[in-house]
Wavefront OBJ file of the C-alpha trace (Angstrom):
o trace
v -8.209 1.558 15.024
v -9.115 -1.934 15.768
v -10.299 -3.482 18.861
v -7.213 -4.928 20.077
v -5.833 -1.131 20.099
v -8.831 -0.256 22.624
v -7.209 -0.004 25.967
v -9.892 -0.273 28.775
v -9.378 1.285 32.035
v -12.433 0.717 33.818
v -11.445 2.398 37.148
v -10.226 5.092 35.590
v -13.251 5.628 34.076
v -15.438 5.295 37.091
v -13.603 7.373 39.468
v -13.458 10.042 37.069
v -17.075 10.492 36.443
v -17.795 9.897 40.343
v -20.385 7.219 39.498
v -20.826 4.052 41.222
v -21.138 0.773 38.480
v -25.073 0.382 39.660
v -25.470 4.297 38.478
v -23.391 3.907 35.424
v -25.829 0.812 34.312
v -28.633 2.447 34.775
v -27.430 5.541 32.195
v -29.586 5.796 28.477
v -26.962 6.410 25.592
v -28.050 7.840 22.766
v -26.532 8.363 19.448
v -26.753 11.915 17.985
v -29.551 12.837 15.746
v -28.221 11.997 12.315
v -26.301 9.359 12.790
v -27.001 6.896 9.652
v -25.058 3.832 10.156
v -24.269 2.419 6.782
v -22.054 -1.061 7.093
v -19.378 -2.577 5.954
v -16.916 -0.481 3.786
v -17.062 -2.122 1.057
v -14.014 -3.277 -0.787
v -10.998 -2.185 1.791
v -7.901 -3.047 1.815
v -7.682 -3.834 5.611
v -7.113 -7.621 6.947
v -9.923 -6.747 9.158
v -13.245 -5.392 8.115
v -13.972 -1.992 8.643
v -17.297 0.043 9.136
v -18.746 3.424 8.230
v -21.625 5.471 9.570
v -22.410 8.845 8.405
v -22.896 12.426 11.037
v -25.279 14.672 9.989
v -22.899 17.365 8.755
v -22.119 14.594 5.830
v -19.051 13.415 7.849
v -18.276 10.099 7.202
v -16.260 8.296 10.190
v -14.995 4.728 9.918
v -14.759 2.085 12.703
v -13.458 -1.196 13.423
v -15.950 -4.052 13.895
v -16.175 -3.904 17.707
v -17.334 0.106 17.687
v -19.608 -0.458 14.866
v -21.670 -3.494 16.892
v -21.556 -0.777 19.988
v -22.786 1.910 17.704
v -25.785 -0.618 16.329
v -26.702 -1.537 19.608
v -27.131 2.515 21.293
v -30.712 2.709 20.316
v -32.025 4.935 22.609
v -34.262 2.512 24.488
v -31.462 0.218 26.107
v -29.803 1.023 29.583
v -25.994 0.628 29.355
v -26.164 -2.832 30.726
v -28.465 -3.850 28.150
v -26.036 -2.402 25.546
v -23.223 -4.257 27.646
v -24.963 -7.306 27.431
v -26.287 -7.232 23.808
v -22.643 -6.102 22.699
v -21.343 -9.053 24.386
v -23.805 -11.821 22.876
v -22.482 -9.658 19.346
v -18.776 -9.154 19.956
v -18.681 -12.632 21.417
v -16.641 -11.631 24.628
v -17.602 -10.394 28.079
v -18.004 -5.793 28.192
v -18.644 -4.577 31.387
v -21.488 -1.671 31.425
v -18.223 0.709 32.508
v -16.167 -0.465 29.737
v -19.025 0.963 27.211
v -19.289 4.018 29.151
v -15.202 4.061 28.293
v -15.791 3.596 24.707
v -18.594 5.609 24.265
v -16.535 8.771 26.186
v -13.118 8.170 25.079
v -14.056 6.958 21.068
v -17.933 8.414 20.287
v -18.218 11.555 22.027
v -15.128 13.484 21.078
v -16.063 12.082 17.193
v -19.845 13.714 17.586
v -21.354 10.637 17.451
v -22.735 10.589 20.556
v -25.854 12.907 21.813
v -24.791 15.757 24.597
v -24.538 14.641 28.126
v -26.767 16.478 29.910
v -24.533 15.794 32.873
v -22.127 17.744 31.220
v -23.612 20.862 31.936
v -22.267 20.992 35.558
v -19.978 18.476 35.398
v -17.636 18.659 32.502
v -17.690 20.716 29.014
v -18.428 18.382 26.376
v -14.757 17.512 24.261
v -14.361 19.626 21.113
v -16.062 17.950 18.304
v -13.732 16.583 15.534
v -14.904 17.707 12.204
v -12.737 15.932 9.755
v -8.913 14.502 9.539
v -6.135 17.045 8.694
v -5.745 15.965 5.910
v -2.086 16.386 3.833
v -2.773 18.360 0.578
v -6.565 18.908 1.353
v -8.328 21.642 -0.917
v -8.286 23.966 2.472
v -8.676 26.942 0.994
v -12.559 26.927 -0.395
v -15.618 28.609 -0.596
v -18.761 26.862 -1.034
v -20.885 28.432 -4.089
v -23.785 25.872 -5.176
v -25.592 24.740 -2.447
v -26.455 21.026 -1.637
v -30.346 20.610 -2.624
v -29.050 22.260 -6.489
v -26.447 20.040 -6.464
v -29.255 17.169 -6.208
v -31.012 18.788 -8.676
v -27.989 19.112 -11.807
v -26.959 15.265 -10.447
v -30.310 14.460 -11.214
v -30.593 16.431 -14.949
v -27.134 14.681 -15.806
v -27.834 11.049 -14.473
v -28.843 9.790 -17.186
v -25.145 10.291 -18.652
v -24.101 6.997 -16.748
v -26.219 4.517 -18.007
v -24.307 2.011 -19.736
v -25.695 2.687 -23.131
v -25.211 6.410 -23.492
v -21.013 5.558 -21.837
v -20.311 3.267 -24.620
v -21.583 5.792 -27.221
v -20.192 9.160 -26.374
v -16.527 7.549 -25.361
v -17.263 6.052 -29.281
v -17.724 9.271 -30.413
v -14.746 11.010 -28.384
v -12.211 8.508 -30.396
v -13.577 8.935 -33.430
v -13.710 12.494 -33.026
v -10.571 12.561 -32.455
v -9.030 10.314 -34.977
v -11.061 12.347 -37.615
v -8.974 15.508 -36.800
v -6.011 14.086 -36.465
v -6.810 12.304 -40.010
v -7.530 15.869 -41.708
v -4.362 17.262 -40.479
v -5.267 18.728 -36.789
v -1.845 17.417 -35.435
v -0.149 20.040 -37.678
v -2.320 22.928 -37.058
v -1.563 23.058 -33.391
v 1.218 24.732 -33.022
v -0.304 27.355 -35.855
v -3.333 27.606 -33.942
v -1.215 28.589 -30.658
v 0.469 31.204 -32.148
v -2.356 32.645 -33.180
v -4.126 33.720 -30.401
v -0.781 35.597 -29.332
v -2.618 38.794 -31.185
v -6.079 37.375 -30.644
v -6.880 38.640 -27.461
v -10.104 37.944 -27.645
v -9.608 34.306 -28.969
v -7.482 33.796 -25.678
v -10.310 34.624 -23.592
v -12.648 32.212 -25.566
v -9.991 29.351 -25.066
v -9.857 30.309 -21.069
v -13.746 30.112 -21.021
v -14.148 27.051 -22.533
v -11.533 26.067 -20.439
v -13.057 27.498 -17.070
v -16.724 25.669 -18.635
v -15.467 22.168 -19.290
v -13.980 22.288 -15.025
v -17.411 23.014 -14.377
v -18.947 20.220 -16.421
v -15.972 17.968 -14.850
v -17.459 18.594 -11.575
v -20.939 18.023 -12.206
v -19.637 14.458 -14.046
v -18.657 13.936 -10.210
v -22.016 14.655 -8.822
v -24.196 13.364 -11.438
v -22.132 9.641 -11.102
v -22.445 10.159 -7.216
v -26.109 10.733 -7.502
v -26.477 7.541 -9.968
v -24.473 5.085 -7.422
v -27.485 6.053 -4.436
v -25.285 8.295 -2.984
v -26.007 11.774 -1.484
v -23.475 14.511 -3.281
v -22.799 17.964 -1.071
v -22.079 21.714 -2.375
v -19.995 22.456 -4.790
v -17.470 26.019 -4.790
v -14.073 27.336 -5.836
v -10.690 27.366 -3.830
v -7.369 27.426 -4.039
v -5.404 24.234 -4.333
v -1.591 23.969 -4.002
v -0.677 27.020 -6.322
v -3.542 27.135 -8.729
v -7.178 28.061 -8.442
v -9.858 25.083 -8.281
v -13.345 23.882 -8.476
v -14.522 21.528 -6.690
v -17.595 19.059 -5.513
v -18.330 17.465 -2.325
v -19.117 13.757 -2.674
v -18.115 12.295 0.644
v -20.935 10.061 0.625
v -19.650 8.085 -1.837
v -17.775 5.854 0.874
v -21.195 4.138 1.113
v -20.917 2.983 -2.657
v -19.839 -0.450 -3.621
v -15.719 -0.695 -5.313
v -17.341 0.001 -8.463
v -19.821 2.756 -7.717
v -16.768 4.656 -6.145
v -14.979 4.383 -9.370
v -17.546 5.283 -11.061
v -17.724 8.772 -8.738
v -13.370 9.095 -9.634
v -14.015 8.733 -13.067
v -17.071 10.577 -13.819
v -15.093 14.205 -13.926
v -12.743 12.948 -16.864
v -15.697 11.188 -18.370
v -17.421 14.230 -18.401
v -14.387 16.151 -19.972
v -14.651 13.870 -22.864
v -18.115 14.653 -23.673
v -17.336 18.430 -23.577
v -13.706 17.660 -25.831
v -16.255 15.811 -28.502
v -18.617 18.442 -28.584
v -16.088 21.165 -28.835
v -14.632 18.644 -31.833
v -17.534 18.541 -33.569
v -17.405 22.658 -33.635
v -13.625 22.353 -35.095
v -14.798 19.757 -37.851
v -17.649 22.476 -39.080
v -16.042 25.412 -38.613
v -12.127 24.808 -38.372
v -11.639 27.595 -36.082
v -7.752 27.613 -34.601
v -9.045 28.937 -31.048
v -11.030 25.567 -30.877
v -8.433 23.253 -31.806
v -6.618 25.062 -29.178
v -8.823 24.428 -26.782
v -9.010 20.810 -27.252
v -5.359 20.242 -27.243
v -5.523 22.365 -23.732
v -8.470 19.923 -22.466
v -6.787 16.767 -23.359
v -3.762 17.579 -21.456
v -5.413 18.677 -18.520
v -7.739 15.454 -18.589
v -4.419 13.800 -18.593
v -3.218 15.342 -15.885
v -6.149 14.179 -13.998
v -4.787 10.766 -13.743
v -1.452 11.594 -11.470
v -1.566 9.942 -8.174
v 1.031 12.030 -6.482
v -1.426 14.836 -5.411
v -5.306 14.634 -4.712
v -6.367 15.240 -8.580
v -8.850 12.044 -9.672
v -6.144 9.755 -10.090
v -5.172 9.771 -6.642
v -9.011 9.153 -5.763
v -8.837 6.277 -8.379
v -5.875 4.784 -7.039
v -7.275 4.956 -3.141
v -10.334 3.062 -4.501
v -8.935 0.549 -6.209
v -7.155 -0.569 -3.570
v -9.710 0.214 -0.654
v -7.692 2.508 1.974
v -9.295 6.147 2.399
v -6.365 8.666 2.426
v -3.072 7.435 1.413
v -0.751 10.458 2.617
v -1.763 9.139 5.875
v 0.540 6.034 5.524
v 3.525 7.908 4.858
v 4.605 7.939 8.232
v 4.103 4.236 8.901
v 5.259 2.937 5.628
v 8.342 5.232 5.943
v 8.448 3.799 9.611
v 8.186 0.191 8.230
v 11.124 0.516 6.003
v 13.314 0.779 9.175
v 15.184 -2.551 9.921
v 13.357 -4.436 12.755
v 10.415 -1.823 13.461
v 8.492 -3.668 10.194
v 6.457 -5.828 12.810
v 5.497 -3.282 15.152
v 4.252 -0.707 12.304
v 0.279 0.076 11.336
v 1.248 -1.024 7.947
v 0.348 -4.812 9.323
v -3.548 -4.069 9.347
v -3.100 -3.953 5.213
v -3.555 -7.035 3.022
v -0.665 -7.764 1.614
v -1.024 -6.673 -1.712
v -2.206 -3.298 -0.416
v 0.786 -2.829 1.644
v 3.065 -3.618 -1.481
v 0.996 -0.830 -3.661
v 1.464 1.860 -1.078
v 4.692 1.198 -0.603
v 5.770 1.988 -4.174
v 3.402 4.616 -4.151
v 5.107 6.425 -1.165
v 8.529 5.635 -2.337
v 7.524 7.558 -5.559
v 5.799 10.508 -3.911
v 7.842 11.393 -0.663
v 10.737 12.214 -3.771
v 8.307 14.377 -6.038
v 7.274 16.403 -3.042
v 10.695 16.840 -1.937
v 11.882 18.159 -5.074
v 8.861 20.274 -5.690
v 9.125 21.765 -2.112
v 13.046 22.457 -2.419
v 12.899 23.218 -5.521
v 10.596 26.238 -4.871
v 12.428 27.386 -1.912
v 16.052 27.262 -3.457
v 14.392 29.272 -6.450
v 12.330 31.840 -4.360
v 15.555 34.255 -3.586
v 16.127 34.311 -7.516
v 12.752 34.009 -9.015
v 11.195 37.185 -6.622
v 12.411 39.669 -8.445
v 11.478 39.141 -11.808
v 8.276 38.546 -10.987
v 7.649 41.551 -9.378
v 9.513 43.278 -11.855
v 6.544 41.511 -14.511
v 3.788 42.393 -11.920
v 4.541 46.121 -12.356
v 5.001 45.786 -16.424
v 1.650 43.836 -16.473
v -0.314 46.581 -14.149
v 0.754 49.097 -16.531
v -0.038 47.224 -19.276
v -3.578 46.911 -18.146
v -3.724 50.319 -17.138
v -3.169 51.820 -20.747
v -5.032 48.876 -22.090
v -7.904 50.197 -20.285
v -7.252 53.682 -21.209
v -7.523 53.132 -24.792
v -10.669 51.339 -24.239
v -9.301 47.950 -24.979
v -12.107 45.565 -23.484
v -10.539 42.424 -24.429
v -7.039 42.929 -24.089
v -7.477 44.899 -20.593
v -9.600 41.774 -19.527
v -6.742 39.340 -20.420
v -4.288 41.502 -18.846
v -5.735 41.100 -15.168
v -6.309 37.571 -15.685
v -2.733 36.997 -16.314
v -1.842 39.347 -12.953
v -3.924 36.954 -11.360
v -2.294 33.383 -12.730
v 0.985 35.056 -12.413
v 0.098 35.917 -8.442
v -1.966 32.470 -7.362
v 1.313 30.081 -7.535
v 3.158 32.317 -5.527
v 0.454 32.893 -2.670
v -0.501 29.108 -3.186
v 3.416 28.501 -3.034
v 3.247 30.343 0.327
v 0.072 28.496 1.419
v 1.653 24.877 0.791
v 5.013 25.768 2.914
v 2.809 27.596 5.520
v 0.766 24.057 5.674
v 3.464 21.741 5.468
v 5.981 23.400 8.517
v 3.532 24.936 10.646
v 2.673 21.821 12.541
v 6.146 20.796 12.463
v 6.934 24.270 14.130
v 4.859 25.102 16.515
v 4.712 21.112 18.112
v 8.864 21.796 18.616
v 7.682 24.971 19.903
v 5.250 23.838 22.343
v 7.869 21.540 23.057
v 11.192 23.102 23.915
v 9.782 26.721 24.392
v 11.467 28.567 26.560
v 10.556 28.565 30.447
v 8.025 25.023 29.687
v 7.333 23.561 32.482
v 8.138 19.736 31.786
v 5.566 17.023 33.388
v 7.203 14.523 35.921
v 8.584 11.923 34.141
v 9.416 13.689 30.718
v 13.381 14.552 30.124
v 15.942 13.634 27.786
v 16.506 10.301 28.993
v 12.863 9.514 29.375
v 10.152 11.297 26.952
v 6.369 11.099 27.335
v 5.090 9.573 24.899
v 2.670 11.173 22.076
v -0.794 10.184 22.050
v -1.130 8.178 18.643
v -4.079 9.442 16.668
v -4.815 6.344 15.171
v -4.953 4.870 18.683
v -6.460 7.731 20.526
v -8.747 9.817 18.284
v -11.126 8.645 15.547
v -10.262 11.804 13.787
v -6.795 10.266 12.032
v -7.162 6.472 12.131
v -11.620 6.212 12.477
v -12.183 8.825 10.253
v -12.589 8.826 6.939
v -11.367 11.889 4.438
v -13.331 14.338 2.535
v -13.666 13.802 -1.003
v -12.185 16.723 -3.017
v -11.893 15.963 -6.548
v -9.893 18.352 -8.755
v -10.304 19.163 -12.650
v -8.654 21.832 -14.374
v -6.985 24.064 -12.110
v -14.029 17.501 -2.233
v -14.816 12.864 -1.510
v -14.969 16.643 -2.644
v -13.747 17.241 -5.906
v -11.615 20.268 -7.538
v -10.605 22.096 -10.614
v -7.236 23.595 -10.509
l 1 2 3 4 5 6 7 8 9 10 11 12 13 14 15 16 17 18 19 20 21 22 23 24 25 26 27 28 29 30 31 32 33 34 35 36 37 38 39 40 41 42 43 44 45 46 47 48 49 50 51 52 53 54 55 56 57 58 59 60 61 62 63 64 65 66 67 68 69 70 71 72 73 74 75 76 77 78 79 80 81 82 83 84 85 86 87 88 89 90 91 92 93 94 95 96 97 98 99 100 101 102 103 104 105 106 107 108 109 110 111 112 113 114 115 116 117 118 119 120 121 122 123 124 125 126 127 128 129 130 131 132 133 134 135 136 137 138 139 140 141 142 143 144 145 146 147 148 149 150 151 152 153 154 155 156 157 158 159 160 161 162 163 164 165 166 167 168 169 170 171 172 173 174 175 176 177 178 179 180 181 182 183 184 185 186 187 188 189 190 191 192 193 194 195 196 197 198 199 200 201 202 203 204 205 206 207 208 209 210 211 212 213 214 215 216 217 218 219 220 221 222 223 224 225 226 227 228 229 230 231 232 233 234 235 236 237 238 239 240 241 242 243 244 245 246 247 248 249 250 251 252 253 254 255 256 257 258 259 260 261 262 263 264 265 266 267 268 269 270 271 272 273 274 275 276 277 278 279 280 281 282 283 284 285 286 287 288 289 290 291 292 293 294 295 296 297 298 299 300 301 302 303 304 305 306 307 308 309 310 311 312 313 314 315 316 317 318 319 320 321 322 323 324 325 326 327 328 329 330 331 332 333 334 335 336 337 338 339 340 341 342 343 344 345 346 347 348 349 350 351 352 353 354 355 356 357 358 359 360 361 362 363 364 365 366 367 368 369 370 371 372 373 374 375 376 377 378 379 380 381 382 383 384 385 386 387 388 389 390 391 392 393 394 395 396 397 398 399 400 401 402 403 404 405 406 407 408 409 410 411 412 413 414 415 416 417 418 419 420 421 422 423 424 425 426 427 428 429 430 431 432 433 434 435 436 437 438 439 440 441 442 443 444 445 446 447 448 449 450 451 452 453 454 455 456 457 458 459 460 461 462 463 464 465 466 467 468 469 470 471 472 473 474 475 476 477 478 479 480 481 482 483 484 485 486 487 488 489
l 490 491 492 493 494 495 496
């Protein structure tokens, strides 16, 4: 949202709140208690400079330059034609006392940035806070489970990890590790191995621990290199993302690190799984159990899979980073927009550098496809595909159910966990459309309902226009995403 966007109605604004310019002057602003303004984002992608403070819910909301000086100069103390006049001497051009009252009511207050208005009480309700952006493919469905100050506390134990020394040495020992198996032979066991735990119960559920264990350690890789950077990590929980179950970890505050210590925060997760894939190496070279080798081959391709940009795994974190814009799936509309013959110049793209705009670009044009075909492709197969699963479900439920009756611990334990993997895509499945059509929905409508009553002005010929929530709001364009990494299956950061 940058300044130039900031249209400034002054008389609006004063016959609205019934205050004459001498009153408004005199008015104390005051930020609300919390607020940590941090700087400059560093490393973005944006022709202009951007800015980030920090609510106290952990919230981290970015602004252009001229909000950011208005922001530094609310202490509290200063009248709002002090603030006027020291934002002018900073800005370099003229703001009126009303014009910060404009800001400060249209951009701060509706963002929780600002303290209550006791006026409000009798006057006006205070505008709903805005807690985050919508984000597209957000871990939504979550549960907090660790809370914050433990968090600190396993950061702290596993800090040490990242200091350059101790990196160099255990990614050393995760290739040689792994050349050493694949030297005695471990490339031609896997298959063997596999098939093995098809009447090894018991195995299985070993493999699926160790599995479950090393998304854990991912997550605290997350926190720990959050923690090392000077940055503040959140709770960490479980959820559900896109079809599969996840872990995840909050590291929002990240956004405060440097390029680098960002990275390091993205990378820290798969870092992490490398040092449990060594030490679960080790345990194959002593003991050359098939279950483990299993195991490693299952960790390797889901540290892989960490790397995909096209959803918000680590990659996608990695990718945002590197290139210094917050949430890419919110420049799918513009770039898509931009692509359009002769609306190039008018588009949002135009606040990227130019070698931003040209990465997002091919990222989109690769995306927008994979989520059409994965969307499609599960509704065309729905009709076909709901039978036989239910037809499974039942088989599996009695499955477990004489499984239990015989007294079968391991293989009644295995049975329910495959009910469950066999329900989560399909409610996650139902989740995803439910997320991506219900806006679309229910703005048509609250749009052409029947019996609407239309506002002057608005008709075929002649639509009202949208409010633009980069323009408007700080909660699409100001704001900045929460970090949600994901490992197996918040920044938070999950394991699906």
């Amino acid at each position: 949202m940058p300044s130039r966007e900031i249209a400034i109605n002054t008389e609006r604004a004063v016959l609205e709140r019934e205050e004459t310019p001498e009153t408004v002057a005199l008015q104390v602003p005051r930020l609300a208690d919390g607020i940590e303004l941090i700087g400059e984002y560093q490393g973005s992608g944006f022709q202009e400079p951007r800015y980030i403070l920090r609510r106290a819910d952990g919230q981290v909301i970015q602004l252009p330059r001229l909000l950011y000086l208005l922001a530094t100069t609310v202490d509290g103390q200063r009248d709002l034609q002090q603030v006027a006049t020291a934002l002018s001497n900073e800005y370099g051009r003229l703001v009126a006392p009303e014009q910060v009252t404009l800001l400060l009511d249209t951009r701060f207050r509706p963002a929780g940035i600002m303290a209550p208005d006791p006026a409000a009480a009798d006057k006006a309700a205070e505008p709903p806070l805005i807690t985050r952006p919508d984000a597209v493919l957000a871990l939504r469905v979550r549960a907090g489970v660790v809370p914050e100050h433990v968090v600190w506390r396993i950061a702290g134990i596993f800090r040490p990890m990242f200091w350059p020394p101790v990196i160099l040495a255990a990614l050393a020992a995760f290739i040689a590790l792994d050349v050493m198996i694949v030297a005695r032979g471990g490339m031609g066991q896997i298959v063997p191995s596999a098939l093995a735990l098809v009447h090894e119960p018991t195995l299985t559920l070993l493999v699926l621990a160790m599995v479950l264990a090393s998304a854990a350690f991912h997550e605290c890789g997350h926190v720990a290199a959050c923690r090392y950077g000077g940055a503040r990590p959140g709770k960490m929980g479980v959820g559900l993302y896109l079809v599969w179950p996840a872990l995840y970890s909050t590291v929002t505050d990240s956004y405060r690190l440097s390029r680098a210590g960002r990275l390091r925060t993205d990378l820290g997760g798969v870092y992490f799984n490398a040092i449990f894939i060594a030490g679960l190496s080790l345990a194959y070279l002593d003991t050359g159990s098939p279950w483990v080798l299993t195991a490693i081959v299952a960790l390797h391709w889901e540290t892989a899979m960490q790397f995909l940009p096209m959803i918000r795994l680590d990659g996608y974190y990695v990718l945002s980073d590197i290139i210094g814009v917050p949430d890419l799936f919110s420049w799918i509309g513009p770039v898509l927009k931009s692509l359009i013959p002769g609306r190039a110049s008018r588009s949002r793209v135009r606040e990227l550098k130019i070698w931003v705009r040209a990465t997002i670009t091919v990222w989109v044009i690769i995306v927008v496809p994979f989520l059409l075909y994965w969307v499609i492709g599960f509704a065309l197969i729905l009709p076909r595909i709901a039978p036989v699963v239910w037809s499974s479900l039942i088989e599996m439920v009695h499955e477990v159910q004489a499984a239990a009756s015989a007294g079968h611990v391991a293989e009644t334990a295995l049975g329910v966990i495959n009910i469950l993997l066999l329900l989560f895509p399909w409610i996650g499945g139902l989740l995803l459309l439910d997320m991506i059509f219900r806006g679309p929905v229910l703005a048509a409508w609250s749009r052409w309902r029947p019996g609407r009553e239309r506002p002057e002005g608005e008709g075929p010929e002649r639509n009202r226009p949208s409010p633009s929530p980069g323009r408007h709001r700080l909660s699409a364009h100001g704001g900045v995403p929460g970090r949600h990494r994901r490992t197996s299956g918040m920044k938070t950061s999950p394991s699906c």
